[in-house]
C-alpha positions as CSV (number, residue, x, y, z in Angstrom):
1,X,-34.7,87.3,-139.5
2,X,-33.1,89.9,-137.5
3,X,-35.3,91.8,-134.7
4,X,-34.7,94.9,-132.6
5,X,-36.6,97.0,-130.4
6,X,-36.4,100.5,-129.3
7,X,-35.9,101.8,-125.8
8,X,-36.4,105.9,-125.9
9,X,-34.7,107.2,-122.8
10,X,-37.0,111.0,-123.3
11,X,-36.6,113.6,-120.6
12,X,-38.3,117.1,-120.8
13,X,-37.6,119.4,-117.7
14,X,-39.4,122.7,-116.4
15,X,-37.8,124.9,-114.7
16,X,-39.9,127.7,-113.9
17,X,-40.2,129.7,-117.1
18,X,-37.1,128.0,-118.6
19,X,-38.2,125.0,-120.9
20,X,-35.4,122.3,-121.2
21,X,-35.2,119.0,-123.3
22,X,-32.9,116.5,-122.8
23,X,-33.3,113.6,-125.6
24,X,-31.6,109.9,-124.9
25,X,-31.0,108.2,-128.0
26,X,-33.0,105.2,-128.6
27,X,-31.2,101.8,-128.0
28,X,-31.8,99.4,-130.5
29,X,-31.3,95.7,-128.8
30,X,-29.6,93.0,-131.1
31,X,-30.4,89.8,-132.4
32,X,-30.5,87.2,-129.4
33,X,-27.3,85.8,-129.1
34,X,-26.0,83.1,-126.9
35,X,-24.5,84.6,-123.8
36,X,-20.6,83.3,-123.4
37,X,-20.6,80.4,-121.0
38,X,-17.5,82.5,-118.9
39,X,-19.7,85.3,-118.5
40,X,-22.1,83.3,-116.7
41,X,-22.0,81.9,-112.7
42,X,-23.6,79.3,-110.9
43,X,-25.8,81.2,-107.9
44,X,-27.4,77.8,-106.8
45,X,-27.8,74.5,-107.1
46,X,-29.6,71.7,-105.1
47,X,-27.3,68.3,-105.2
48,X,-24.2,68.2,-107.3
49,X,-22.7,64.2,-106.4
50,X,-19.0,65.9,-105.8
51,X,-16.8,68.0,-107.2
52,X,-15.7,66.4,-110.6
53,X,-19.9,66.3,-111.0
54,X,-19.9,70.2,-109.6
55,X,-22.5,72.2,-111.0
56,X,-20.3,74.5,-112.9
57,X,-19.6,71.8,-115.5
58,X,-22.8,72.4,-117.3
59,X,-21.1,75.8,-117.8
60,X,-16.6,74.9,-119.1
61,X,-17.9,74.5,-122.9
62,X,-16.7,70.5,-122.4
63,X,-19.3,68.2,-123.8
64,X,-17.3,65.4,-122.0
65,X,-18.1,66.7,-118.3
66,X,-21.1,67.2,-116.6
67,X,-23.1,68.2,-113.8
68,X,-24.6,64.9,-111.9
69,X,-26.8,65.3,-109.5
70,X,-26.3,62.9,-105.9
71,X,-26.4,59.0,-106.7
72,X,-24.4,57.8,-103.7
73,X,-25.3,57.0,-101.2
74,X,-28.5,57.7,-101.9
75,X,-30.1,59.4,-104.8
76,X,-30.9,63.2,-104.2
77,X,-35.2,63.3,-105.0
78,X,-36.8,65.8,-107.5
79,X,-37.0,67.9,-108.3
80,X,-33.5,69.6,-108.8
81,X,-32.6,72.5,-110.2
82,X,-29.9,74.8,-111.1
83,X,-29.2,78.5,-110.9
84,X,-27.4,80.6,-113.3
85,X,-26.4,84.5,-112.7
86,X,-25.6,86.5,-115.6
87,X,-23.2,89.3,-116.3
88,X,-25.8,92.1,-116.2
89,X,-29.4,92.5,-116.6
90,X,-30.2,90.7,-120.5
91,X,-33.4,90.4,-122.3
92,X,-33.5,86.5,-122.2
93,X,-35.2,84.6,-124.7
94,X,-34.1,80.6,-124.3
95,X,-31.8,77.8,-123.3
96,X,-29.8,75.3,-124.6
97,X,-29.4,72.2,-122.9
98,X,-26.8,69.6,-123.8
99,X,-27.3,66.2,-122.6
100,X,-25.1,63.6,-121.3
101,X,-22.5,62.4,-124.5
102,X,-21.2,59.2,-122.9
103,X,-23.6,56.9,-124.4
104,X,-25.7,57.1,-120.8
105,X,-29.1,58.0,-120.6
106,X,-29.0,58.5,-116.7
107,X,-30.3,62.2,-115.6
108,X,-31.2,63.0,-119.0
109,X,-34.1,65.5,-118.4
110,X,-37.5,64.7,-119.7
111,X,-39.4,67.4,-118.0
112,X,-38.7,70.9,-116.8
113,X,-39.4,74.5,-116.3
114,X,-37.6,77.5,-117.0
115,X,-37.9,81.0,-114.6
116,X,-36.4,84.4,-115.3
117,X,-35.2,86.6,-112.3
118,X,-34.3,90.0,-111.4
119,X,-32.8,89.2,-108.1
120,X,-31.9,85.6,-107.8
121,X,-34.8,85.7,-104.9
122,X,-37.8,86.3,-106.2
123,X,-39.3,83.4,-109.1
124,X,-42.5,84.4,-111.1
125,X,-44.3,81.5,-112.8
126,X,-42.2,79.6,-115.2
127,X,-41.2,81.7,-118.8
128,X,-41.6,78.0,-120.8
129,X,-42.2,74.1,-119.5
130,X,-42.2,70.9,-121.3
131,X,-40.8,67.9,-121.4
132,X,-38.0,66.7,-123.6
133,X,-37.1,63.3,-125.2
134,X,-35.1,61.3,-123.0
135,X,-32.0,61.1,-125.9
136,X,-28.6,62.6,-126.0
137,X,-29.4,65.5,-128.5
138,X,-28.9,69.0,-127.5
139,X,-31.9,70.9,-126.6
140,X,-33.2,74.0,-127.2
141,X,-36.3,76.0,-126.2
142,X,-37.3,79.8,-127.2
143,X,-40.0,82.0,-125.3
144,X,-40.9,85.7,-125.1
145,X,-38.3,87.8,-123.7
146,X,-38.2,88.2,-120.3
147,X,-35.9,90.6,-118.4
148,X,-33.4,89.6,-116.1
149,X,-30.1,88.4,-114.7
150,X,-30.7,85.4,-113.0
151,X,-31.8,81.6,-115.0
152,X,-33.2,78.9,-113.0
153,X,-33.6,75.5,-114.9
154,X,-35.8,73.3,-113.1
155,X,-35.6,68.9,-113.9
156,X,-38.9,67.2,-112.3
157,X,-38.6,63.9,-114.2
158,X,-35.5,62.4,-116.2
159,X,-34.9,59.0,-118.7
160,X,-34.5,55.9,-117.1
161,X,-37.5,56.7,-114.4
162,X,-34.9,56.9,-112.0
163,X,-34.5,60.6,-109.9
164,X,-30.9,62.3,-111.2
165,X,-30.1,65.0,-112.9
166,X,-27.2,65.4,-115.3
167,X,-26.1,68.2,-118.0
168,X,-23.1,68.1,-120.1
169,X,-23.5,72.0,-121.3
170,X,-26.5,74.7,-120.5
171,X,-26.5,78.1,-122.9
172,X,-28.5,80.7,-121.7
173,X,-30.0,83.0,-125.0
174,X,-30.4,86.8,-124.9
175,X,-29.4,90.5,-125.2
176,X,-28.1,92.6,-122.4
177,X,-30.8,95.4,-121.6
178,X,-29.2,98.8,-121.3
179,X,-29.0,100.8,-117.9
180,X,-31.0,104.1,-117.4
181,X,-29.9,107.3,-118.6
182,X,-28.8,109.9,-115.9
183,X,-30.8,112.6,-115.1
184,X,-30.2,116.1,-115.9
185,X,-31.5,118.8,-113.2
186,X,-31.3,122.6,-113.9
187,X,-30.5,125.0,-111.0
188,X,-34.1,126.6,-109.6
189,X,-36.0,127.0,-107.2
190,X,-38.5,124.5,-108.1
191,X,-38.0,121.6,-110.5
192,X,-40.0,119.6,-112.6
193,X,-39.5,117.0,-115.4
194,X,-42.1,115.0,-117.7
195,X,-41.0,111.0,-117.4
196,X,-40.8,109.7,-121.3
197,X,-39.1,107.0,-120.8
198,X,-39.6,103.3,-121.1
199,X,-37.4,101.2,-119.4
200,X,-36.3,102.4,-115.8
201,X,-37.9,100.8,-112.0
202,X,-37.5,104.0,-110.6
203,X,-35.6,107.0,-109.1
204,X,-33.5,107.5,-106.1
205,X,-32.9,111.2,-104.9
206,X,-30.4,112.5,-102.8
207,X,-30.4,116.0,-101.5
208,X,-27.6,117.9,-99.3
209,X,-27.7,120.9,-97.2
210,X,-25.6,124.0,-98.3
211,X,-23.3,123.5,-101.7
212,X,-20.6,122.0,-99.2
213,X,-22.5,119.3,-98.0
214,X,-22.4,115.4,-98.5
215,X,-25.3,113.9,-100.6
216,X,-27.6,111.6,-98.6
217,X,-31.0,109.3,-99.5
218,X,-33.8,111.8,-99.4
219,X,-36.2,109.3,-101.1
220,X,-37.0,106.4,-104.1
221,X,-39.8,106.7,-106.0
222,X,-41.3,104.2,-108.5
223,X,-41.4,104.2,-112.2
224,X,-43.5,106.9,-113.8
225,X,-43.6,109.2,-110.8
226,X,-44.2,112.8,-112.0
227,X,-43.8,114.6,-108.9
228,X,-41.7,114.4,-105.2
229,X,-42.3,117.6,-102.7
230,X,-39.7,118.0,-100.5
231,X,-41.2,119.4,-97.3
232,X,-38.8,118.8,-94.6
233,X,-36.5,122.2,-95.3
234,X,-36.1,125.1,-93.5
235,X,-37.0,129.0,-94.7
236,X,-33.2,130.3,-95.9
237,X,-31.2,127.9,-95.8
238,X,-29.9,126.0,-99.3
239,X,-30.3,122.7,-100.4
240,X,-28.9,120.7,-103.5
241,X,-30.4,118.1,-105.0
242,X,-29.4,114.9,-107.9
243,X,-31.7,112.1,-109.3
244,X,-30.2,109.0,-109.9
245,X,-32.5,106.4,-112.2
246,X,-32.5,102.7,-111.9
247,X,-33.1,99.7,-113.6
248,X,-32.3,96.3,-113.2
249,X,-29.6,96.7,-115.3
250,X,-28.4,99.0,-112.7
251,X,-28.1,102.3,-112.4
252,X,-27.6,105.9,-114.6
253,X,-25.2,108.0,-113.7
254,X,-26.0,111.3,-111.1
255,X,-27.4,114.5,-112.9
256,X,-25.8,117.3,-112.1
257,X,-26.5,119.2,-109.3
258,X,-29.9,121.4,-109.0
259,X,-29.9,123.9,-106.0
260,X,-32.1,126.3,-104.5
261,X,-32.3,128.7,-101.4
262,X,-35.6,127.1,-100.2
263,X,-38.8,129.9,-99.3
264,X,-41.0,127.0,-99.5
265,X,-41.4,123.8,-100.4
266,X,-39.2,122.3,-103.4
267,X,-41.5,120.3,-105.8
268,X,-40.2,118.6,-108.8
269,X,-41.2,115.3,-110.8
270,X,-38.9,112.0,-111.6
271,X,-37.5,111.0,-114.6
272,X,-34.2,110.2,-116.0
273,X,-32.9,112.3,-119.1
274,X,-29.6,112.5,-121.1
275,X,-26.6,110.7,-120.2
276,X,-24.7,114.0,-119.9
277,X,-23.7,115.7,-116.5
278,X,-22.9,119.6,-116.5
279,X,-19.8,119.2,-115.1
280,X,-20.2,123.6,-114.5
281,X,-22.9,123.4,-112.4
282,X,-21.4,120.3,-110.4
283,X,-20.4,120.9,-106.8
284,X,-17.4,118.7,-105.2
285,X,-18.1,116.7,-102.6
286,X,-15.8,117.5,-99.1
287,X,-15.5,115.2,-96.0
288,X,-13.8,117.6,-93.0
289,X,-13.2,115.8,-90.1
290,X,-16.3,115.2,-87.1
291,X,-16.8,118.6,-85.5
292,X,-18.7,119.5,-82.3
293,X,-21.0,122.1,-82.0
294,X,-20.8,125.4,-80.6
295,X,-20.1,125.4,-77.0
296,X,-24.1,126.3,-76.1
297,X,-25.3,123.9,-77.6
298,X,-23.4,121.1,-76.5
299,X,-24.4,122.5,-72.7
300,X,-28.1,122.3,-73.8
301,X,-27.5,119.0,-75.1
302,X,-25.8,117.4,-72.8
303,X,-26.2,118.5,-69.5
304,X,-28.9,116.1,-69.1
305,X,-26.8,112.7,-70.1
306,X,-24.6,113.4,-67.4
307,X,-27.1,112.4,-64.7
308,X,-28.8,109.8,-66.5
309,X,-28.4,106.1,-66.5
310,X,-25.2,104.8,-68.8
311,X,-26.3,103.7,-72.5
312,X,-26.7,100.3,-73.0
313,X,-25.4,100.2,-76.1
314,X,-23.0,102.5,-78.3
315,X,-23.3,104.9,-81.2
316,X,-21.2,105.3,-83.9
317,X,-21.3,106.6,-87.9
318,X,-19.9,105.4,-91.3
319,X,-18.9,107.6,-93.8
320,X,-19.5,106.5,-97.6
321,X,-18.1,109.7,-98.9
322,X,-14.7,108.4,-97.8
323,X,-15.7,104.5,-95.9
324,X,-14.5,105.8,-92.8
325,X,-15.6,104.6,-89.8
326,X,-16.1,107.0,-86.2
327,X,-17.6,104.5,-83.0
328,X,-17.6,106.4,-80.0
329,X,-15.6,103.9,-77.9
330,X,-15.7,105.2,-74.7
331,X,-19.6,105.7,-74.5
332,X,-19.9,109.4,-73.7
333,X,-22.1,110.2,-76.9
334,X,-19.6,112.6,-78.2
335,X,-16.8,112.5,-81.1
336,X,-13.5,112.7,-78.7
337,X,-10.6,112.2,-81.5
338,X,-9.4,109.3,-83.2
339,X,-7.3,108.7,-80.1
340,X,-10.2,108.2,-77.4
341,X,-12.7,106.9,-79.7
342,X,-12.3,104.4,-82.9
343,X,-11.8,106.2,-86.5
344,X,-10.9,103.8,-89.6
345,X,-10.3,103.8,-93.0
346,X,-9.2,100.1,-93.3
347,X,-12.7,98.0,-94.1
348,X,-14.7,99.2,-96.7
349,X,-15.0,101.2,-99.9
350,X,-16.4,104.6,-101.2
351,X,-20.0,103.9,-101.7
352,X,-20.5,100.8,-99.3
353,X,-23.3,101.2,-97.3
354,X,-22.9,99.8,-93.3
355,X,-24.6,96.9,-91.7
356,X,-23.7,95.7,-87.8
357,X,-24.3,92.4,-86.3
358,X,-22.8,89.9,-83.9
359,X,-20.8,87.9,-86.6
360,X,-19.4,85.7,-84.2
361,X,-21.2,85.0,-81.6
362,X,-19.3,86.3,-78.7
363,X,-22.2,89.2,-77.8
364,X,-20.7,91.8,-79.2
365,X,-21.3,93.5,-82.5
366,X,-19.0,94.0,-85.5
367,X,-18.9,96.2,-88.2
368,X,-19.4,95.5,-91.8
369,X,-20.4,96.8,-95.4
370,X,-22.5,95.9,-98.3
371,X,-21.8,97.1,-102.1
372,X,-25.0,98.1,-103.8
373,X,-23.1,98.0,-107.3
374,X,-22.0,94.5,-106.6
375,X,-23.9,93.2,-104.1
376,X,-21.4,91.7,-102.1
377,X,-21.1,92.0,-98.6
378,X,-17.8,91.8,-96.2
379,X,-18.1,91.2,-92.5
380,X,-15.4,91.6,-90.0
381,X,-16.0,87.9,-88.3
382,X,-12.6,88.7,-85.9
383,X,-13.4,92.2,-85.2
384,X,-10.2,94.2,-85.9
385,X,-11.6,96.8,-88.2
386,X,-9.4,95.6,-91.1
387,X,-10.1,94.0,-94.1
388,X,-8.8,90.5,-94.0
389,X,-10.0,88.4,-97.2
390,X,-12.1,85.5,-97.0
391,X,-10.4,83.1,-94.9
392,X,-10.4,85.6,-92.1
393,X,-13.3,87.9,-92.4
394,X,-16.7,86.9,-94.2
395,X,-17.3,87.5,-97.5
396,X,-20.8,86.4,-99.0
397,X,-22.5,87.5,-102.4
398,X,-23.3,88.2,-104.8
399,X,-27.0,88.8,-102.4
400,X,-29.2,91.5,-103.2
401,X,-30.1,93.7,-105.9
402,X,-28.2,97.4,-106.5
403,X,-31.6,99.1,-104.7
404,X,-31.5,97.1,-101.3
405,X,-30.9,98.2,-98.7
406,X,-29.2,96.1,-95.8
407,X,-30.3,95.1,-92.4
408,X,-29.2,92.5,-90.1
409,X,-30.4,90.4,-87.1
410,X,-31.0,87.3,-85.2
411,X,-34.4,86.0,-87.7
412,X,-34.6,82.8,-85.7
413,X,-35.4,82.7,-81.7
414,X,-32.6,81.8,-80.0
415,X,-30.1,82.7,-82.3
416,X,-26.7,83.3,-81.2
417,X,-25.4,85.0,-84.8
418,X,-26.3,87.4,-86.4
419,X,-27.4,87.1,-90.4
420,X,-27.9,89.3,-93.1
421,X,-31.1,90.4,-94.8
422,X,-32.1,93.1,-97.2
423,X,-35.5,96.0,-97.6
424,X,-36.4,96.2,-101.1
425,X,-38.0,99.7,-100.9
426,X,-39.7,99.2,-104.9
427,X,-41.7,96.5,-103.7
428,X,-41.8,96.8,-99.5
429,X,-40.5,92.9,-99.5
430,X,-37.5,91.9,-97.5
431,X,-35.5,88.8,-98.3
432,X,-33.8,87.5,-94.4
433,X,-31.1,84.8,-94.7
434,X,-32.3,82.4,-92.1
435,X,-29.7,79.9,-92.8
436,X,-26.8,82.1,-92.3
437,X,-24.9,80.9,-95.7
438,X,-25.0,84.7,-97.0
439,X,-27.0,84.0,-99.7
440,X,-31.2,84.2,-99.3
441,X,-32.3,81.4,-101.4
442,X,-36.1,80.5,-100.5
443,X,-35.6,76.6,-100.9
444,X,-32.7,76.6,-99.0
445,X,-35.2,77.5,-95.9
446,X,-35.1,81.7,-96.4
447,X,-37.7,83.7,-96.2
448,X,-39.4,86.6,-97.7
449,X,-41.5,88.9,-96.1
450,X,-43.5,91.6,-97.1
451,X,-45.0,94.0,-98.5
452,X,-44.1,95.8,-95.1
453,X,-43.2,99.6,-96.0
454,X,-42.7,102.0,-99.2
455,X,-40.8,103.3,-101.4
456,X,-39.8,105.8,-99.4
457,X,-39.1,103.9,-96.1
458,X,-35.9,103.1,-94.5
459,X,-35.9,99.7,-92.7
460,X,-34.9,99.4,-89.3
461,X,-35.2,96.1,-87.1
462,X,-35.0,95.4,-83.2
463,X,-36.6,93.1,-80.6
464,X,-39.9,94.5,-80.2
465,X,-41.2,92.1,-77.4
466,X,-37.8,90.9,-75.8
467,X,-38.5,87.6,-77.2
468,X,-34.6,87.5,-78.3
469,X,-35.8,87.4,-82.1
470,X,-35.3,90.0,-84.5
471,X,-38.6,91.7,-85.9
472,X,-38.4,94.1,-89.1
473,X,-39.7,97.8,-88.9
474,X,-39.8,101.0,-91.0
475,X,-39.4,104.7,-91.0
476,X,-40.9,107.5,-93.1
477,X,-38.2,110.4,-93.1
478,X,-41.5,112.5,-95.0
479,X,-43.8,112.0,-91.7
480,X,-41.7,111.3,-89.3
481,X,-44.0,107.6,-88.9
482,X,-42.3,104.5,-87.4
483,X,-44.4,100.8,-88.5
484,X,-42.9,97.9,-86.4
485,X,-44.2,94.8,-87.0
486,X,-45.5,93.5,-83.5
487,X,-46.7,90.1,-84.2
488,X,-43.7,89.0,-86.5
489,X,-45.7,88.0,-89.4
490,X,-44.1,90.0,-92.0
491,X,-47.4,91.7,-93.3
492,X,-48.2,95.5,-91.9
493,X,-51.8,94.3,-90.3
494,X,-52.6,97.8,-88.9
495,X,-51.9,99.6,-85.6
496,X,-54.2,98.1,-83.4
497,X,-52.0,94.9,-84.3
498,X,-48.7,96.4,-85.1
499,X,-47.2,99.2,-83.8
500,X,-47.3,102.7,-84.8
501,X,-45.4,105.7,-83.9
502,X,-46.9,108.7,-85.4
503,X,-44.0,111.4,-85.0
504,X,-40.5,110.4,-83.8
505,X,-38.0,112.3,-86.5
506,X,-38.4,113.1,-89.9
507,X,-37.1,115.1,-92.9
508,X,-33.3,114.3,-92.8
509,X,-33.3,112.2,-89.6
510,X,-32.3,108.3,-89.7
511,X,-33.9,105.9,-87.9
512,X,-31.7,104.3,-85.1
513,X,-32.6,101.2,-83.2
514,X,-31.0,99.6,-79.8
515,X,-32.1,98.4,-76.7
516,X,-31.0,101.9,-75.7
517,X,-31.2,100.8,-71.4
518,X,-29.8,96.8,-71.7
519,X,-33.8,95.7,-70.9
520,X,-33.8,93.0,-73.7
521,X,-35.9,95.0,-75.3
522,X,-35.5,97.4,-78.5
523,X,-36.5,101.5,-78.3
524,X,-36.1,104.0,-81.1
525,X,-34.0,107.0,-82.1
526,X,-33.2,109.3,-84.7
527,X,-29.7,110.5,-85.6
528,X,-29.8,114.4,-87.4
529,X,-26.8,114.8,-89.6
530,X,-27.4,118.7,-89.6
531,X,-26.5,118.8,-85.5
532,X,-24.9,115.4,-84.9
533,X,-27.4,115.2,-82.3
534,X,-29.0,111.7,-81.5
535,X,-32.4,111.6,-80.0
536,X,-33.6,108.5,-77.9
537,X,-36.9,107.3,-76.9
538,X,-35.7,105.8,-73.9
539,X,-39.2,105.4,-72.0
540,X,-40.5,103.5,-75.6
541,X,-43.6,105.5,-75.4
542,X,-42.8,106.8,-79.0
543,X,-42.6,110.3,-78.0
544,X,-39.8,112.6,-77.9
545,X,-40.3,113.9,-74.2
546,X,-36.8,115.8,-73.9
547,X,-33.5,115.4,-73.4
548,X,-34.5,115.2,-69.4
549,X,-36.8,112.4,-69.7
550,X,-35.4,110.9,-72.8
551,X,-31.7,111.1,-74.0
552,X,-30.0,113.1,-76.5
553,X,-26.2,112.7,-77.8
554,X,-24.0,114.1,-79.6
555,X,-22.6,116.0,-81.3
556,X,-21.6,112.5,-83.2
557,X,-21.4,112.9,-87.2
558,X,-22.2,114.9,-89.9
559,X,-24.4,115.4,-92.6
560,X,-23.4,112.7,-95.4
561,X,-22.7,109.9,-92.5
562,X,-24.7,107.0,-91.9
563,X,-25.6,106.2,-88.0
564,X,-24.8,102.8,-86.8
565,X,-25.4,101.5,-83.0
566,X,-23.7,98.2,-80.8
567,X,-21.3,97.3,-78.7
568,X,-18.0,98.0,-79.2
């Protein structure tokens, strides 16, 4: 019997007096079909005896190879499992499991479970569990669907009481689940949209400054928001906005480009629409080269860093709109040309966000970039600033999902290297890669913290205490409020516990982190695209006490670049 369900993707939009409707089609899924076995990866598995027994047997459509679990020297214990990531986010609905054809009964599974992920990380309780006869003939269990893009097939008993695993094929069932439609903003002063839709996470906005400007994160707000106010924007001046909505089948397309000349606060609630974009109303996108500001200001700026106390550390911006990299080499705080400080264009694409650690070990930091559409990360292990491949470089991934964002640090006291870690702003968790294998698999010895911010955080991490462990931390661009989590147990447990900064920054500042005097300990900053200017609270009382007592750089970057700090 064939069954379907619809999705409606319905967006209706106010704009002032204006009324208008945007309808998404409804997408009808199809039958559950089995999902081809070269679409699918292994993400994980827990013993594999070598490489003619490797994992990814269960998945070459040859009933006369398998996946065996470890027999020599010793047997690997229960339970074992295996992980399968799928080509995009699918309804799934069963598995298929082949036993063993050689007349063996050894690792024939008798009892298991079955999980459905979004992420590969996190594993709700199990979608079906059983057992199975302990005989050679294929397998196949159905359940509710579950959305998803990662399998997990779990063995905690097998025939022949002894404790392997084997699987000549494994067929994952389901139909792929669409992505989002875009949004669709009209041009106005204030915007405003009813959500009928039924299958998105959420919504990311960006906003820009002038009709000229670079888009940057202004916030991400959960499913079924109906209403963001934007109240960081100054009287005259125009800003342009774009909602972007996401699901874990990844993400719609922009809407075109609403802009307004603000008077007051710009209010308007989420929801994605059509899957058209008003190509007249769009805006292109330019990236001119880092400029300073006018003369006065850089006197008023600046005049004070001159008879302070050297940085301890280095500032420096990455550019998505074109993945070019400015570090300000000689440590002035100020954009001197490409040939004083650093500028490149060789590691990284458009659309990578940047992520800086000590890949190496050598006490310096490096530069490197993680893909939100793909999820996989590259790290420049030698430190040349060019792309290298694998053997060279680092390349780990797919690790993440398309909303993370990505931090880095030393998660384990005493650490010499640093590893890779995401914020999941949907659900304030953040998965840390403890192991430093550039994947964040919780058996493996990963973690998970969390929830430890919202929605509309950024993450930031440092070394609170000077314990030489990294600690995670966020930042609330709306109220300018910095939560750093003090006792390092992953949970926000208050201010009297934690720390809290009540206004440091806000609006379209990003957080910046370093141990801004070389004390072993971490202090905060913000980085204002609008000026270029960076401000840092170099007494860590969480105040900005002026550029005299404090610091303030710049001007470094523009509106549309990301801030990133080290030593380089």
């Amino acid at each position: 019997m064939n069954t379907s369900r619809n999705f409606p993707f319905r967006l209706h939009f106010f704009l002032g007096f204006l009324l208008v409707t945007c309808w998404y089609g409804n997408t009808v899924r199809a039958e559950a079909q089995v999902i081809p076995q070269n679409q699918l990866l292994v993400a994980g598995v827990d013993s594999e005896n070598s490489s003619y027994y490797a994992a990814k047997r269960s998945l070459d459509g040859n009933p006369a190879t398998m996946w065996h679990t470890r027999w020599s020297p010793s047997a690997a214990p229960f339970p074992h499992e295996i992980k399968l990531k799928l080509p995009s986010s699918y309804m799934v609905t069963g598995l298929r499991y082949l036993p063993r054809q050689d007349g063996s009964r050894n690792g024939i599974i008798t009892a298991y479970a079955i999980y459905v992920s979004i992420d590969g990380t996190s594993w709700d309780t199990p979608v079906a569990s059983g057992t199975w006869a302990g005989t050679s003939a294929l397998k196949e269990v159905t359940f509710s669907g579950t959305e998803g893009r990662y399998v997990r097939l779990v063995a905690t008993a097998a025939a022949n009481k002894n404790t392997y695993t084997s699987a000549a094929e494994i067929n994952v069932l389901g139909t792929p689940v669409a992505p989002p439609a875009p949004p669709s903003l009209p041009a106005s002063k204030s915007l405003s949209w009813v959500d009928s839709s039924s299958n998105e996470d959420g919504f990311k906005i960006e906003r820009k400054v002038g009709t000229a400007g670079t888009f940057v994160r202004l916030a991400v707000v959960e499913a079924n928001t109906t209403s963001y106010k934007d109240t960081d924007i100054a009287p005259g001046a125009t800003y342009c906005y774009r909602v972007q909505a996401f699901n874990a089948a990844g993400d719609s397309p922009f809407s075109n480009e609403a802009c307004t000349t603000s008077q007051a606060s710009t209010t308007f609630t989420s929801a994605p629409v059509n899957n058209q974009i008003n190509s007249t109303n769009s805006q292109s996108n330019t990236s001119p080269n880092l400029t300073s500001p006018p003369a006065q200001a850089m006197r008023s700026n600046n005049h004070p860093a001159d008879k302070q106390y050297p940085l301890g550390v280095q500032i420096g911006v990455f550019r998505p709109s074109t993945a070019t990299w400015y570090l300000d080499r000689n440590a002035n705080g100020q954009f001197d040309g490409c040939t004083v400080d650093t500028c490149s264009t060789t590691f990284g694409v458009v659309g990578d966000l940047p992520v800086i650690g000590d890949w190496n070990g050598t006490g310096m930091e490096q530069i490197g970039v993680f893909n939100p559409a793909t999820q996989m990360w590259d790290l420049d292990k030698n430190g040349d600033m060019i792309w290298e491949a694998c053997d060279t470089d680092l390349c780990y991934g797919p690790s993440g999902s398309v909303e993370d964002l990505p931090i880095s640090g030393f998660w384990r006291t005493g650490s010499k290297i640093a590893t890779i870690g995401v914020y999941r702003p949907r659900t304030g968790q953040w998965f840390l890669d403890l192991n430093g294998d550039g994947r964040m698999d919780l058996h493996a010895g990963d973690t998970v913290l969390g929830p430890f911010g919202t929605p509309t955080d950024l993450p930031v991490a440092g070394d609170w205490t000077g314990t030489g462990k990294t600690r995670i931390g966020t930042f609330n661009p709306r109220t300018g409020q910095w939560r750093l989590d003090l006792n390092d147990n992953g949970v926000f447990d208050g201010c009297t516990i934690d720390r809290c900064v009540t206004a440091f920054g806000r609006g379209q500042n990003y957080p910046v982190v370093g141990d801004w005097l070389g004390s072993g300990v971490s202090q905060i900053g913000i980085f204002d695209p609008t000026s270029g200017i960076w401000q840092l609270d170099l007494n860590n009382d969480g105040i900005f006490n002026g550029c005299e007592s404090d610091r303030c750089v710049g001007s470094f970057g523009k509106v549309g670049d990301l801030p990133v700090v080290g030593h380089w």
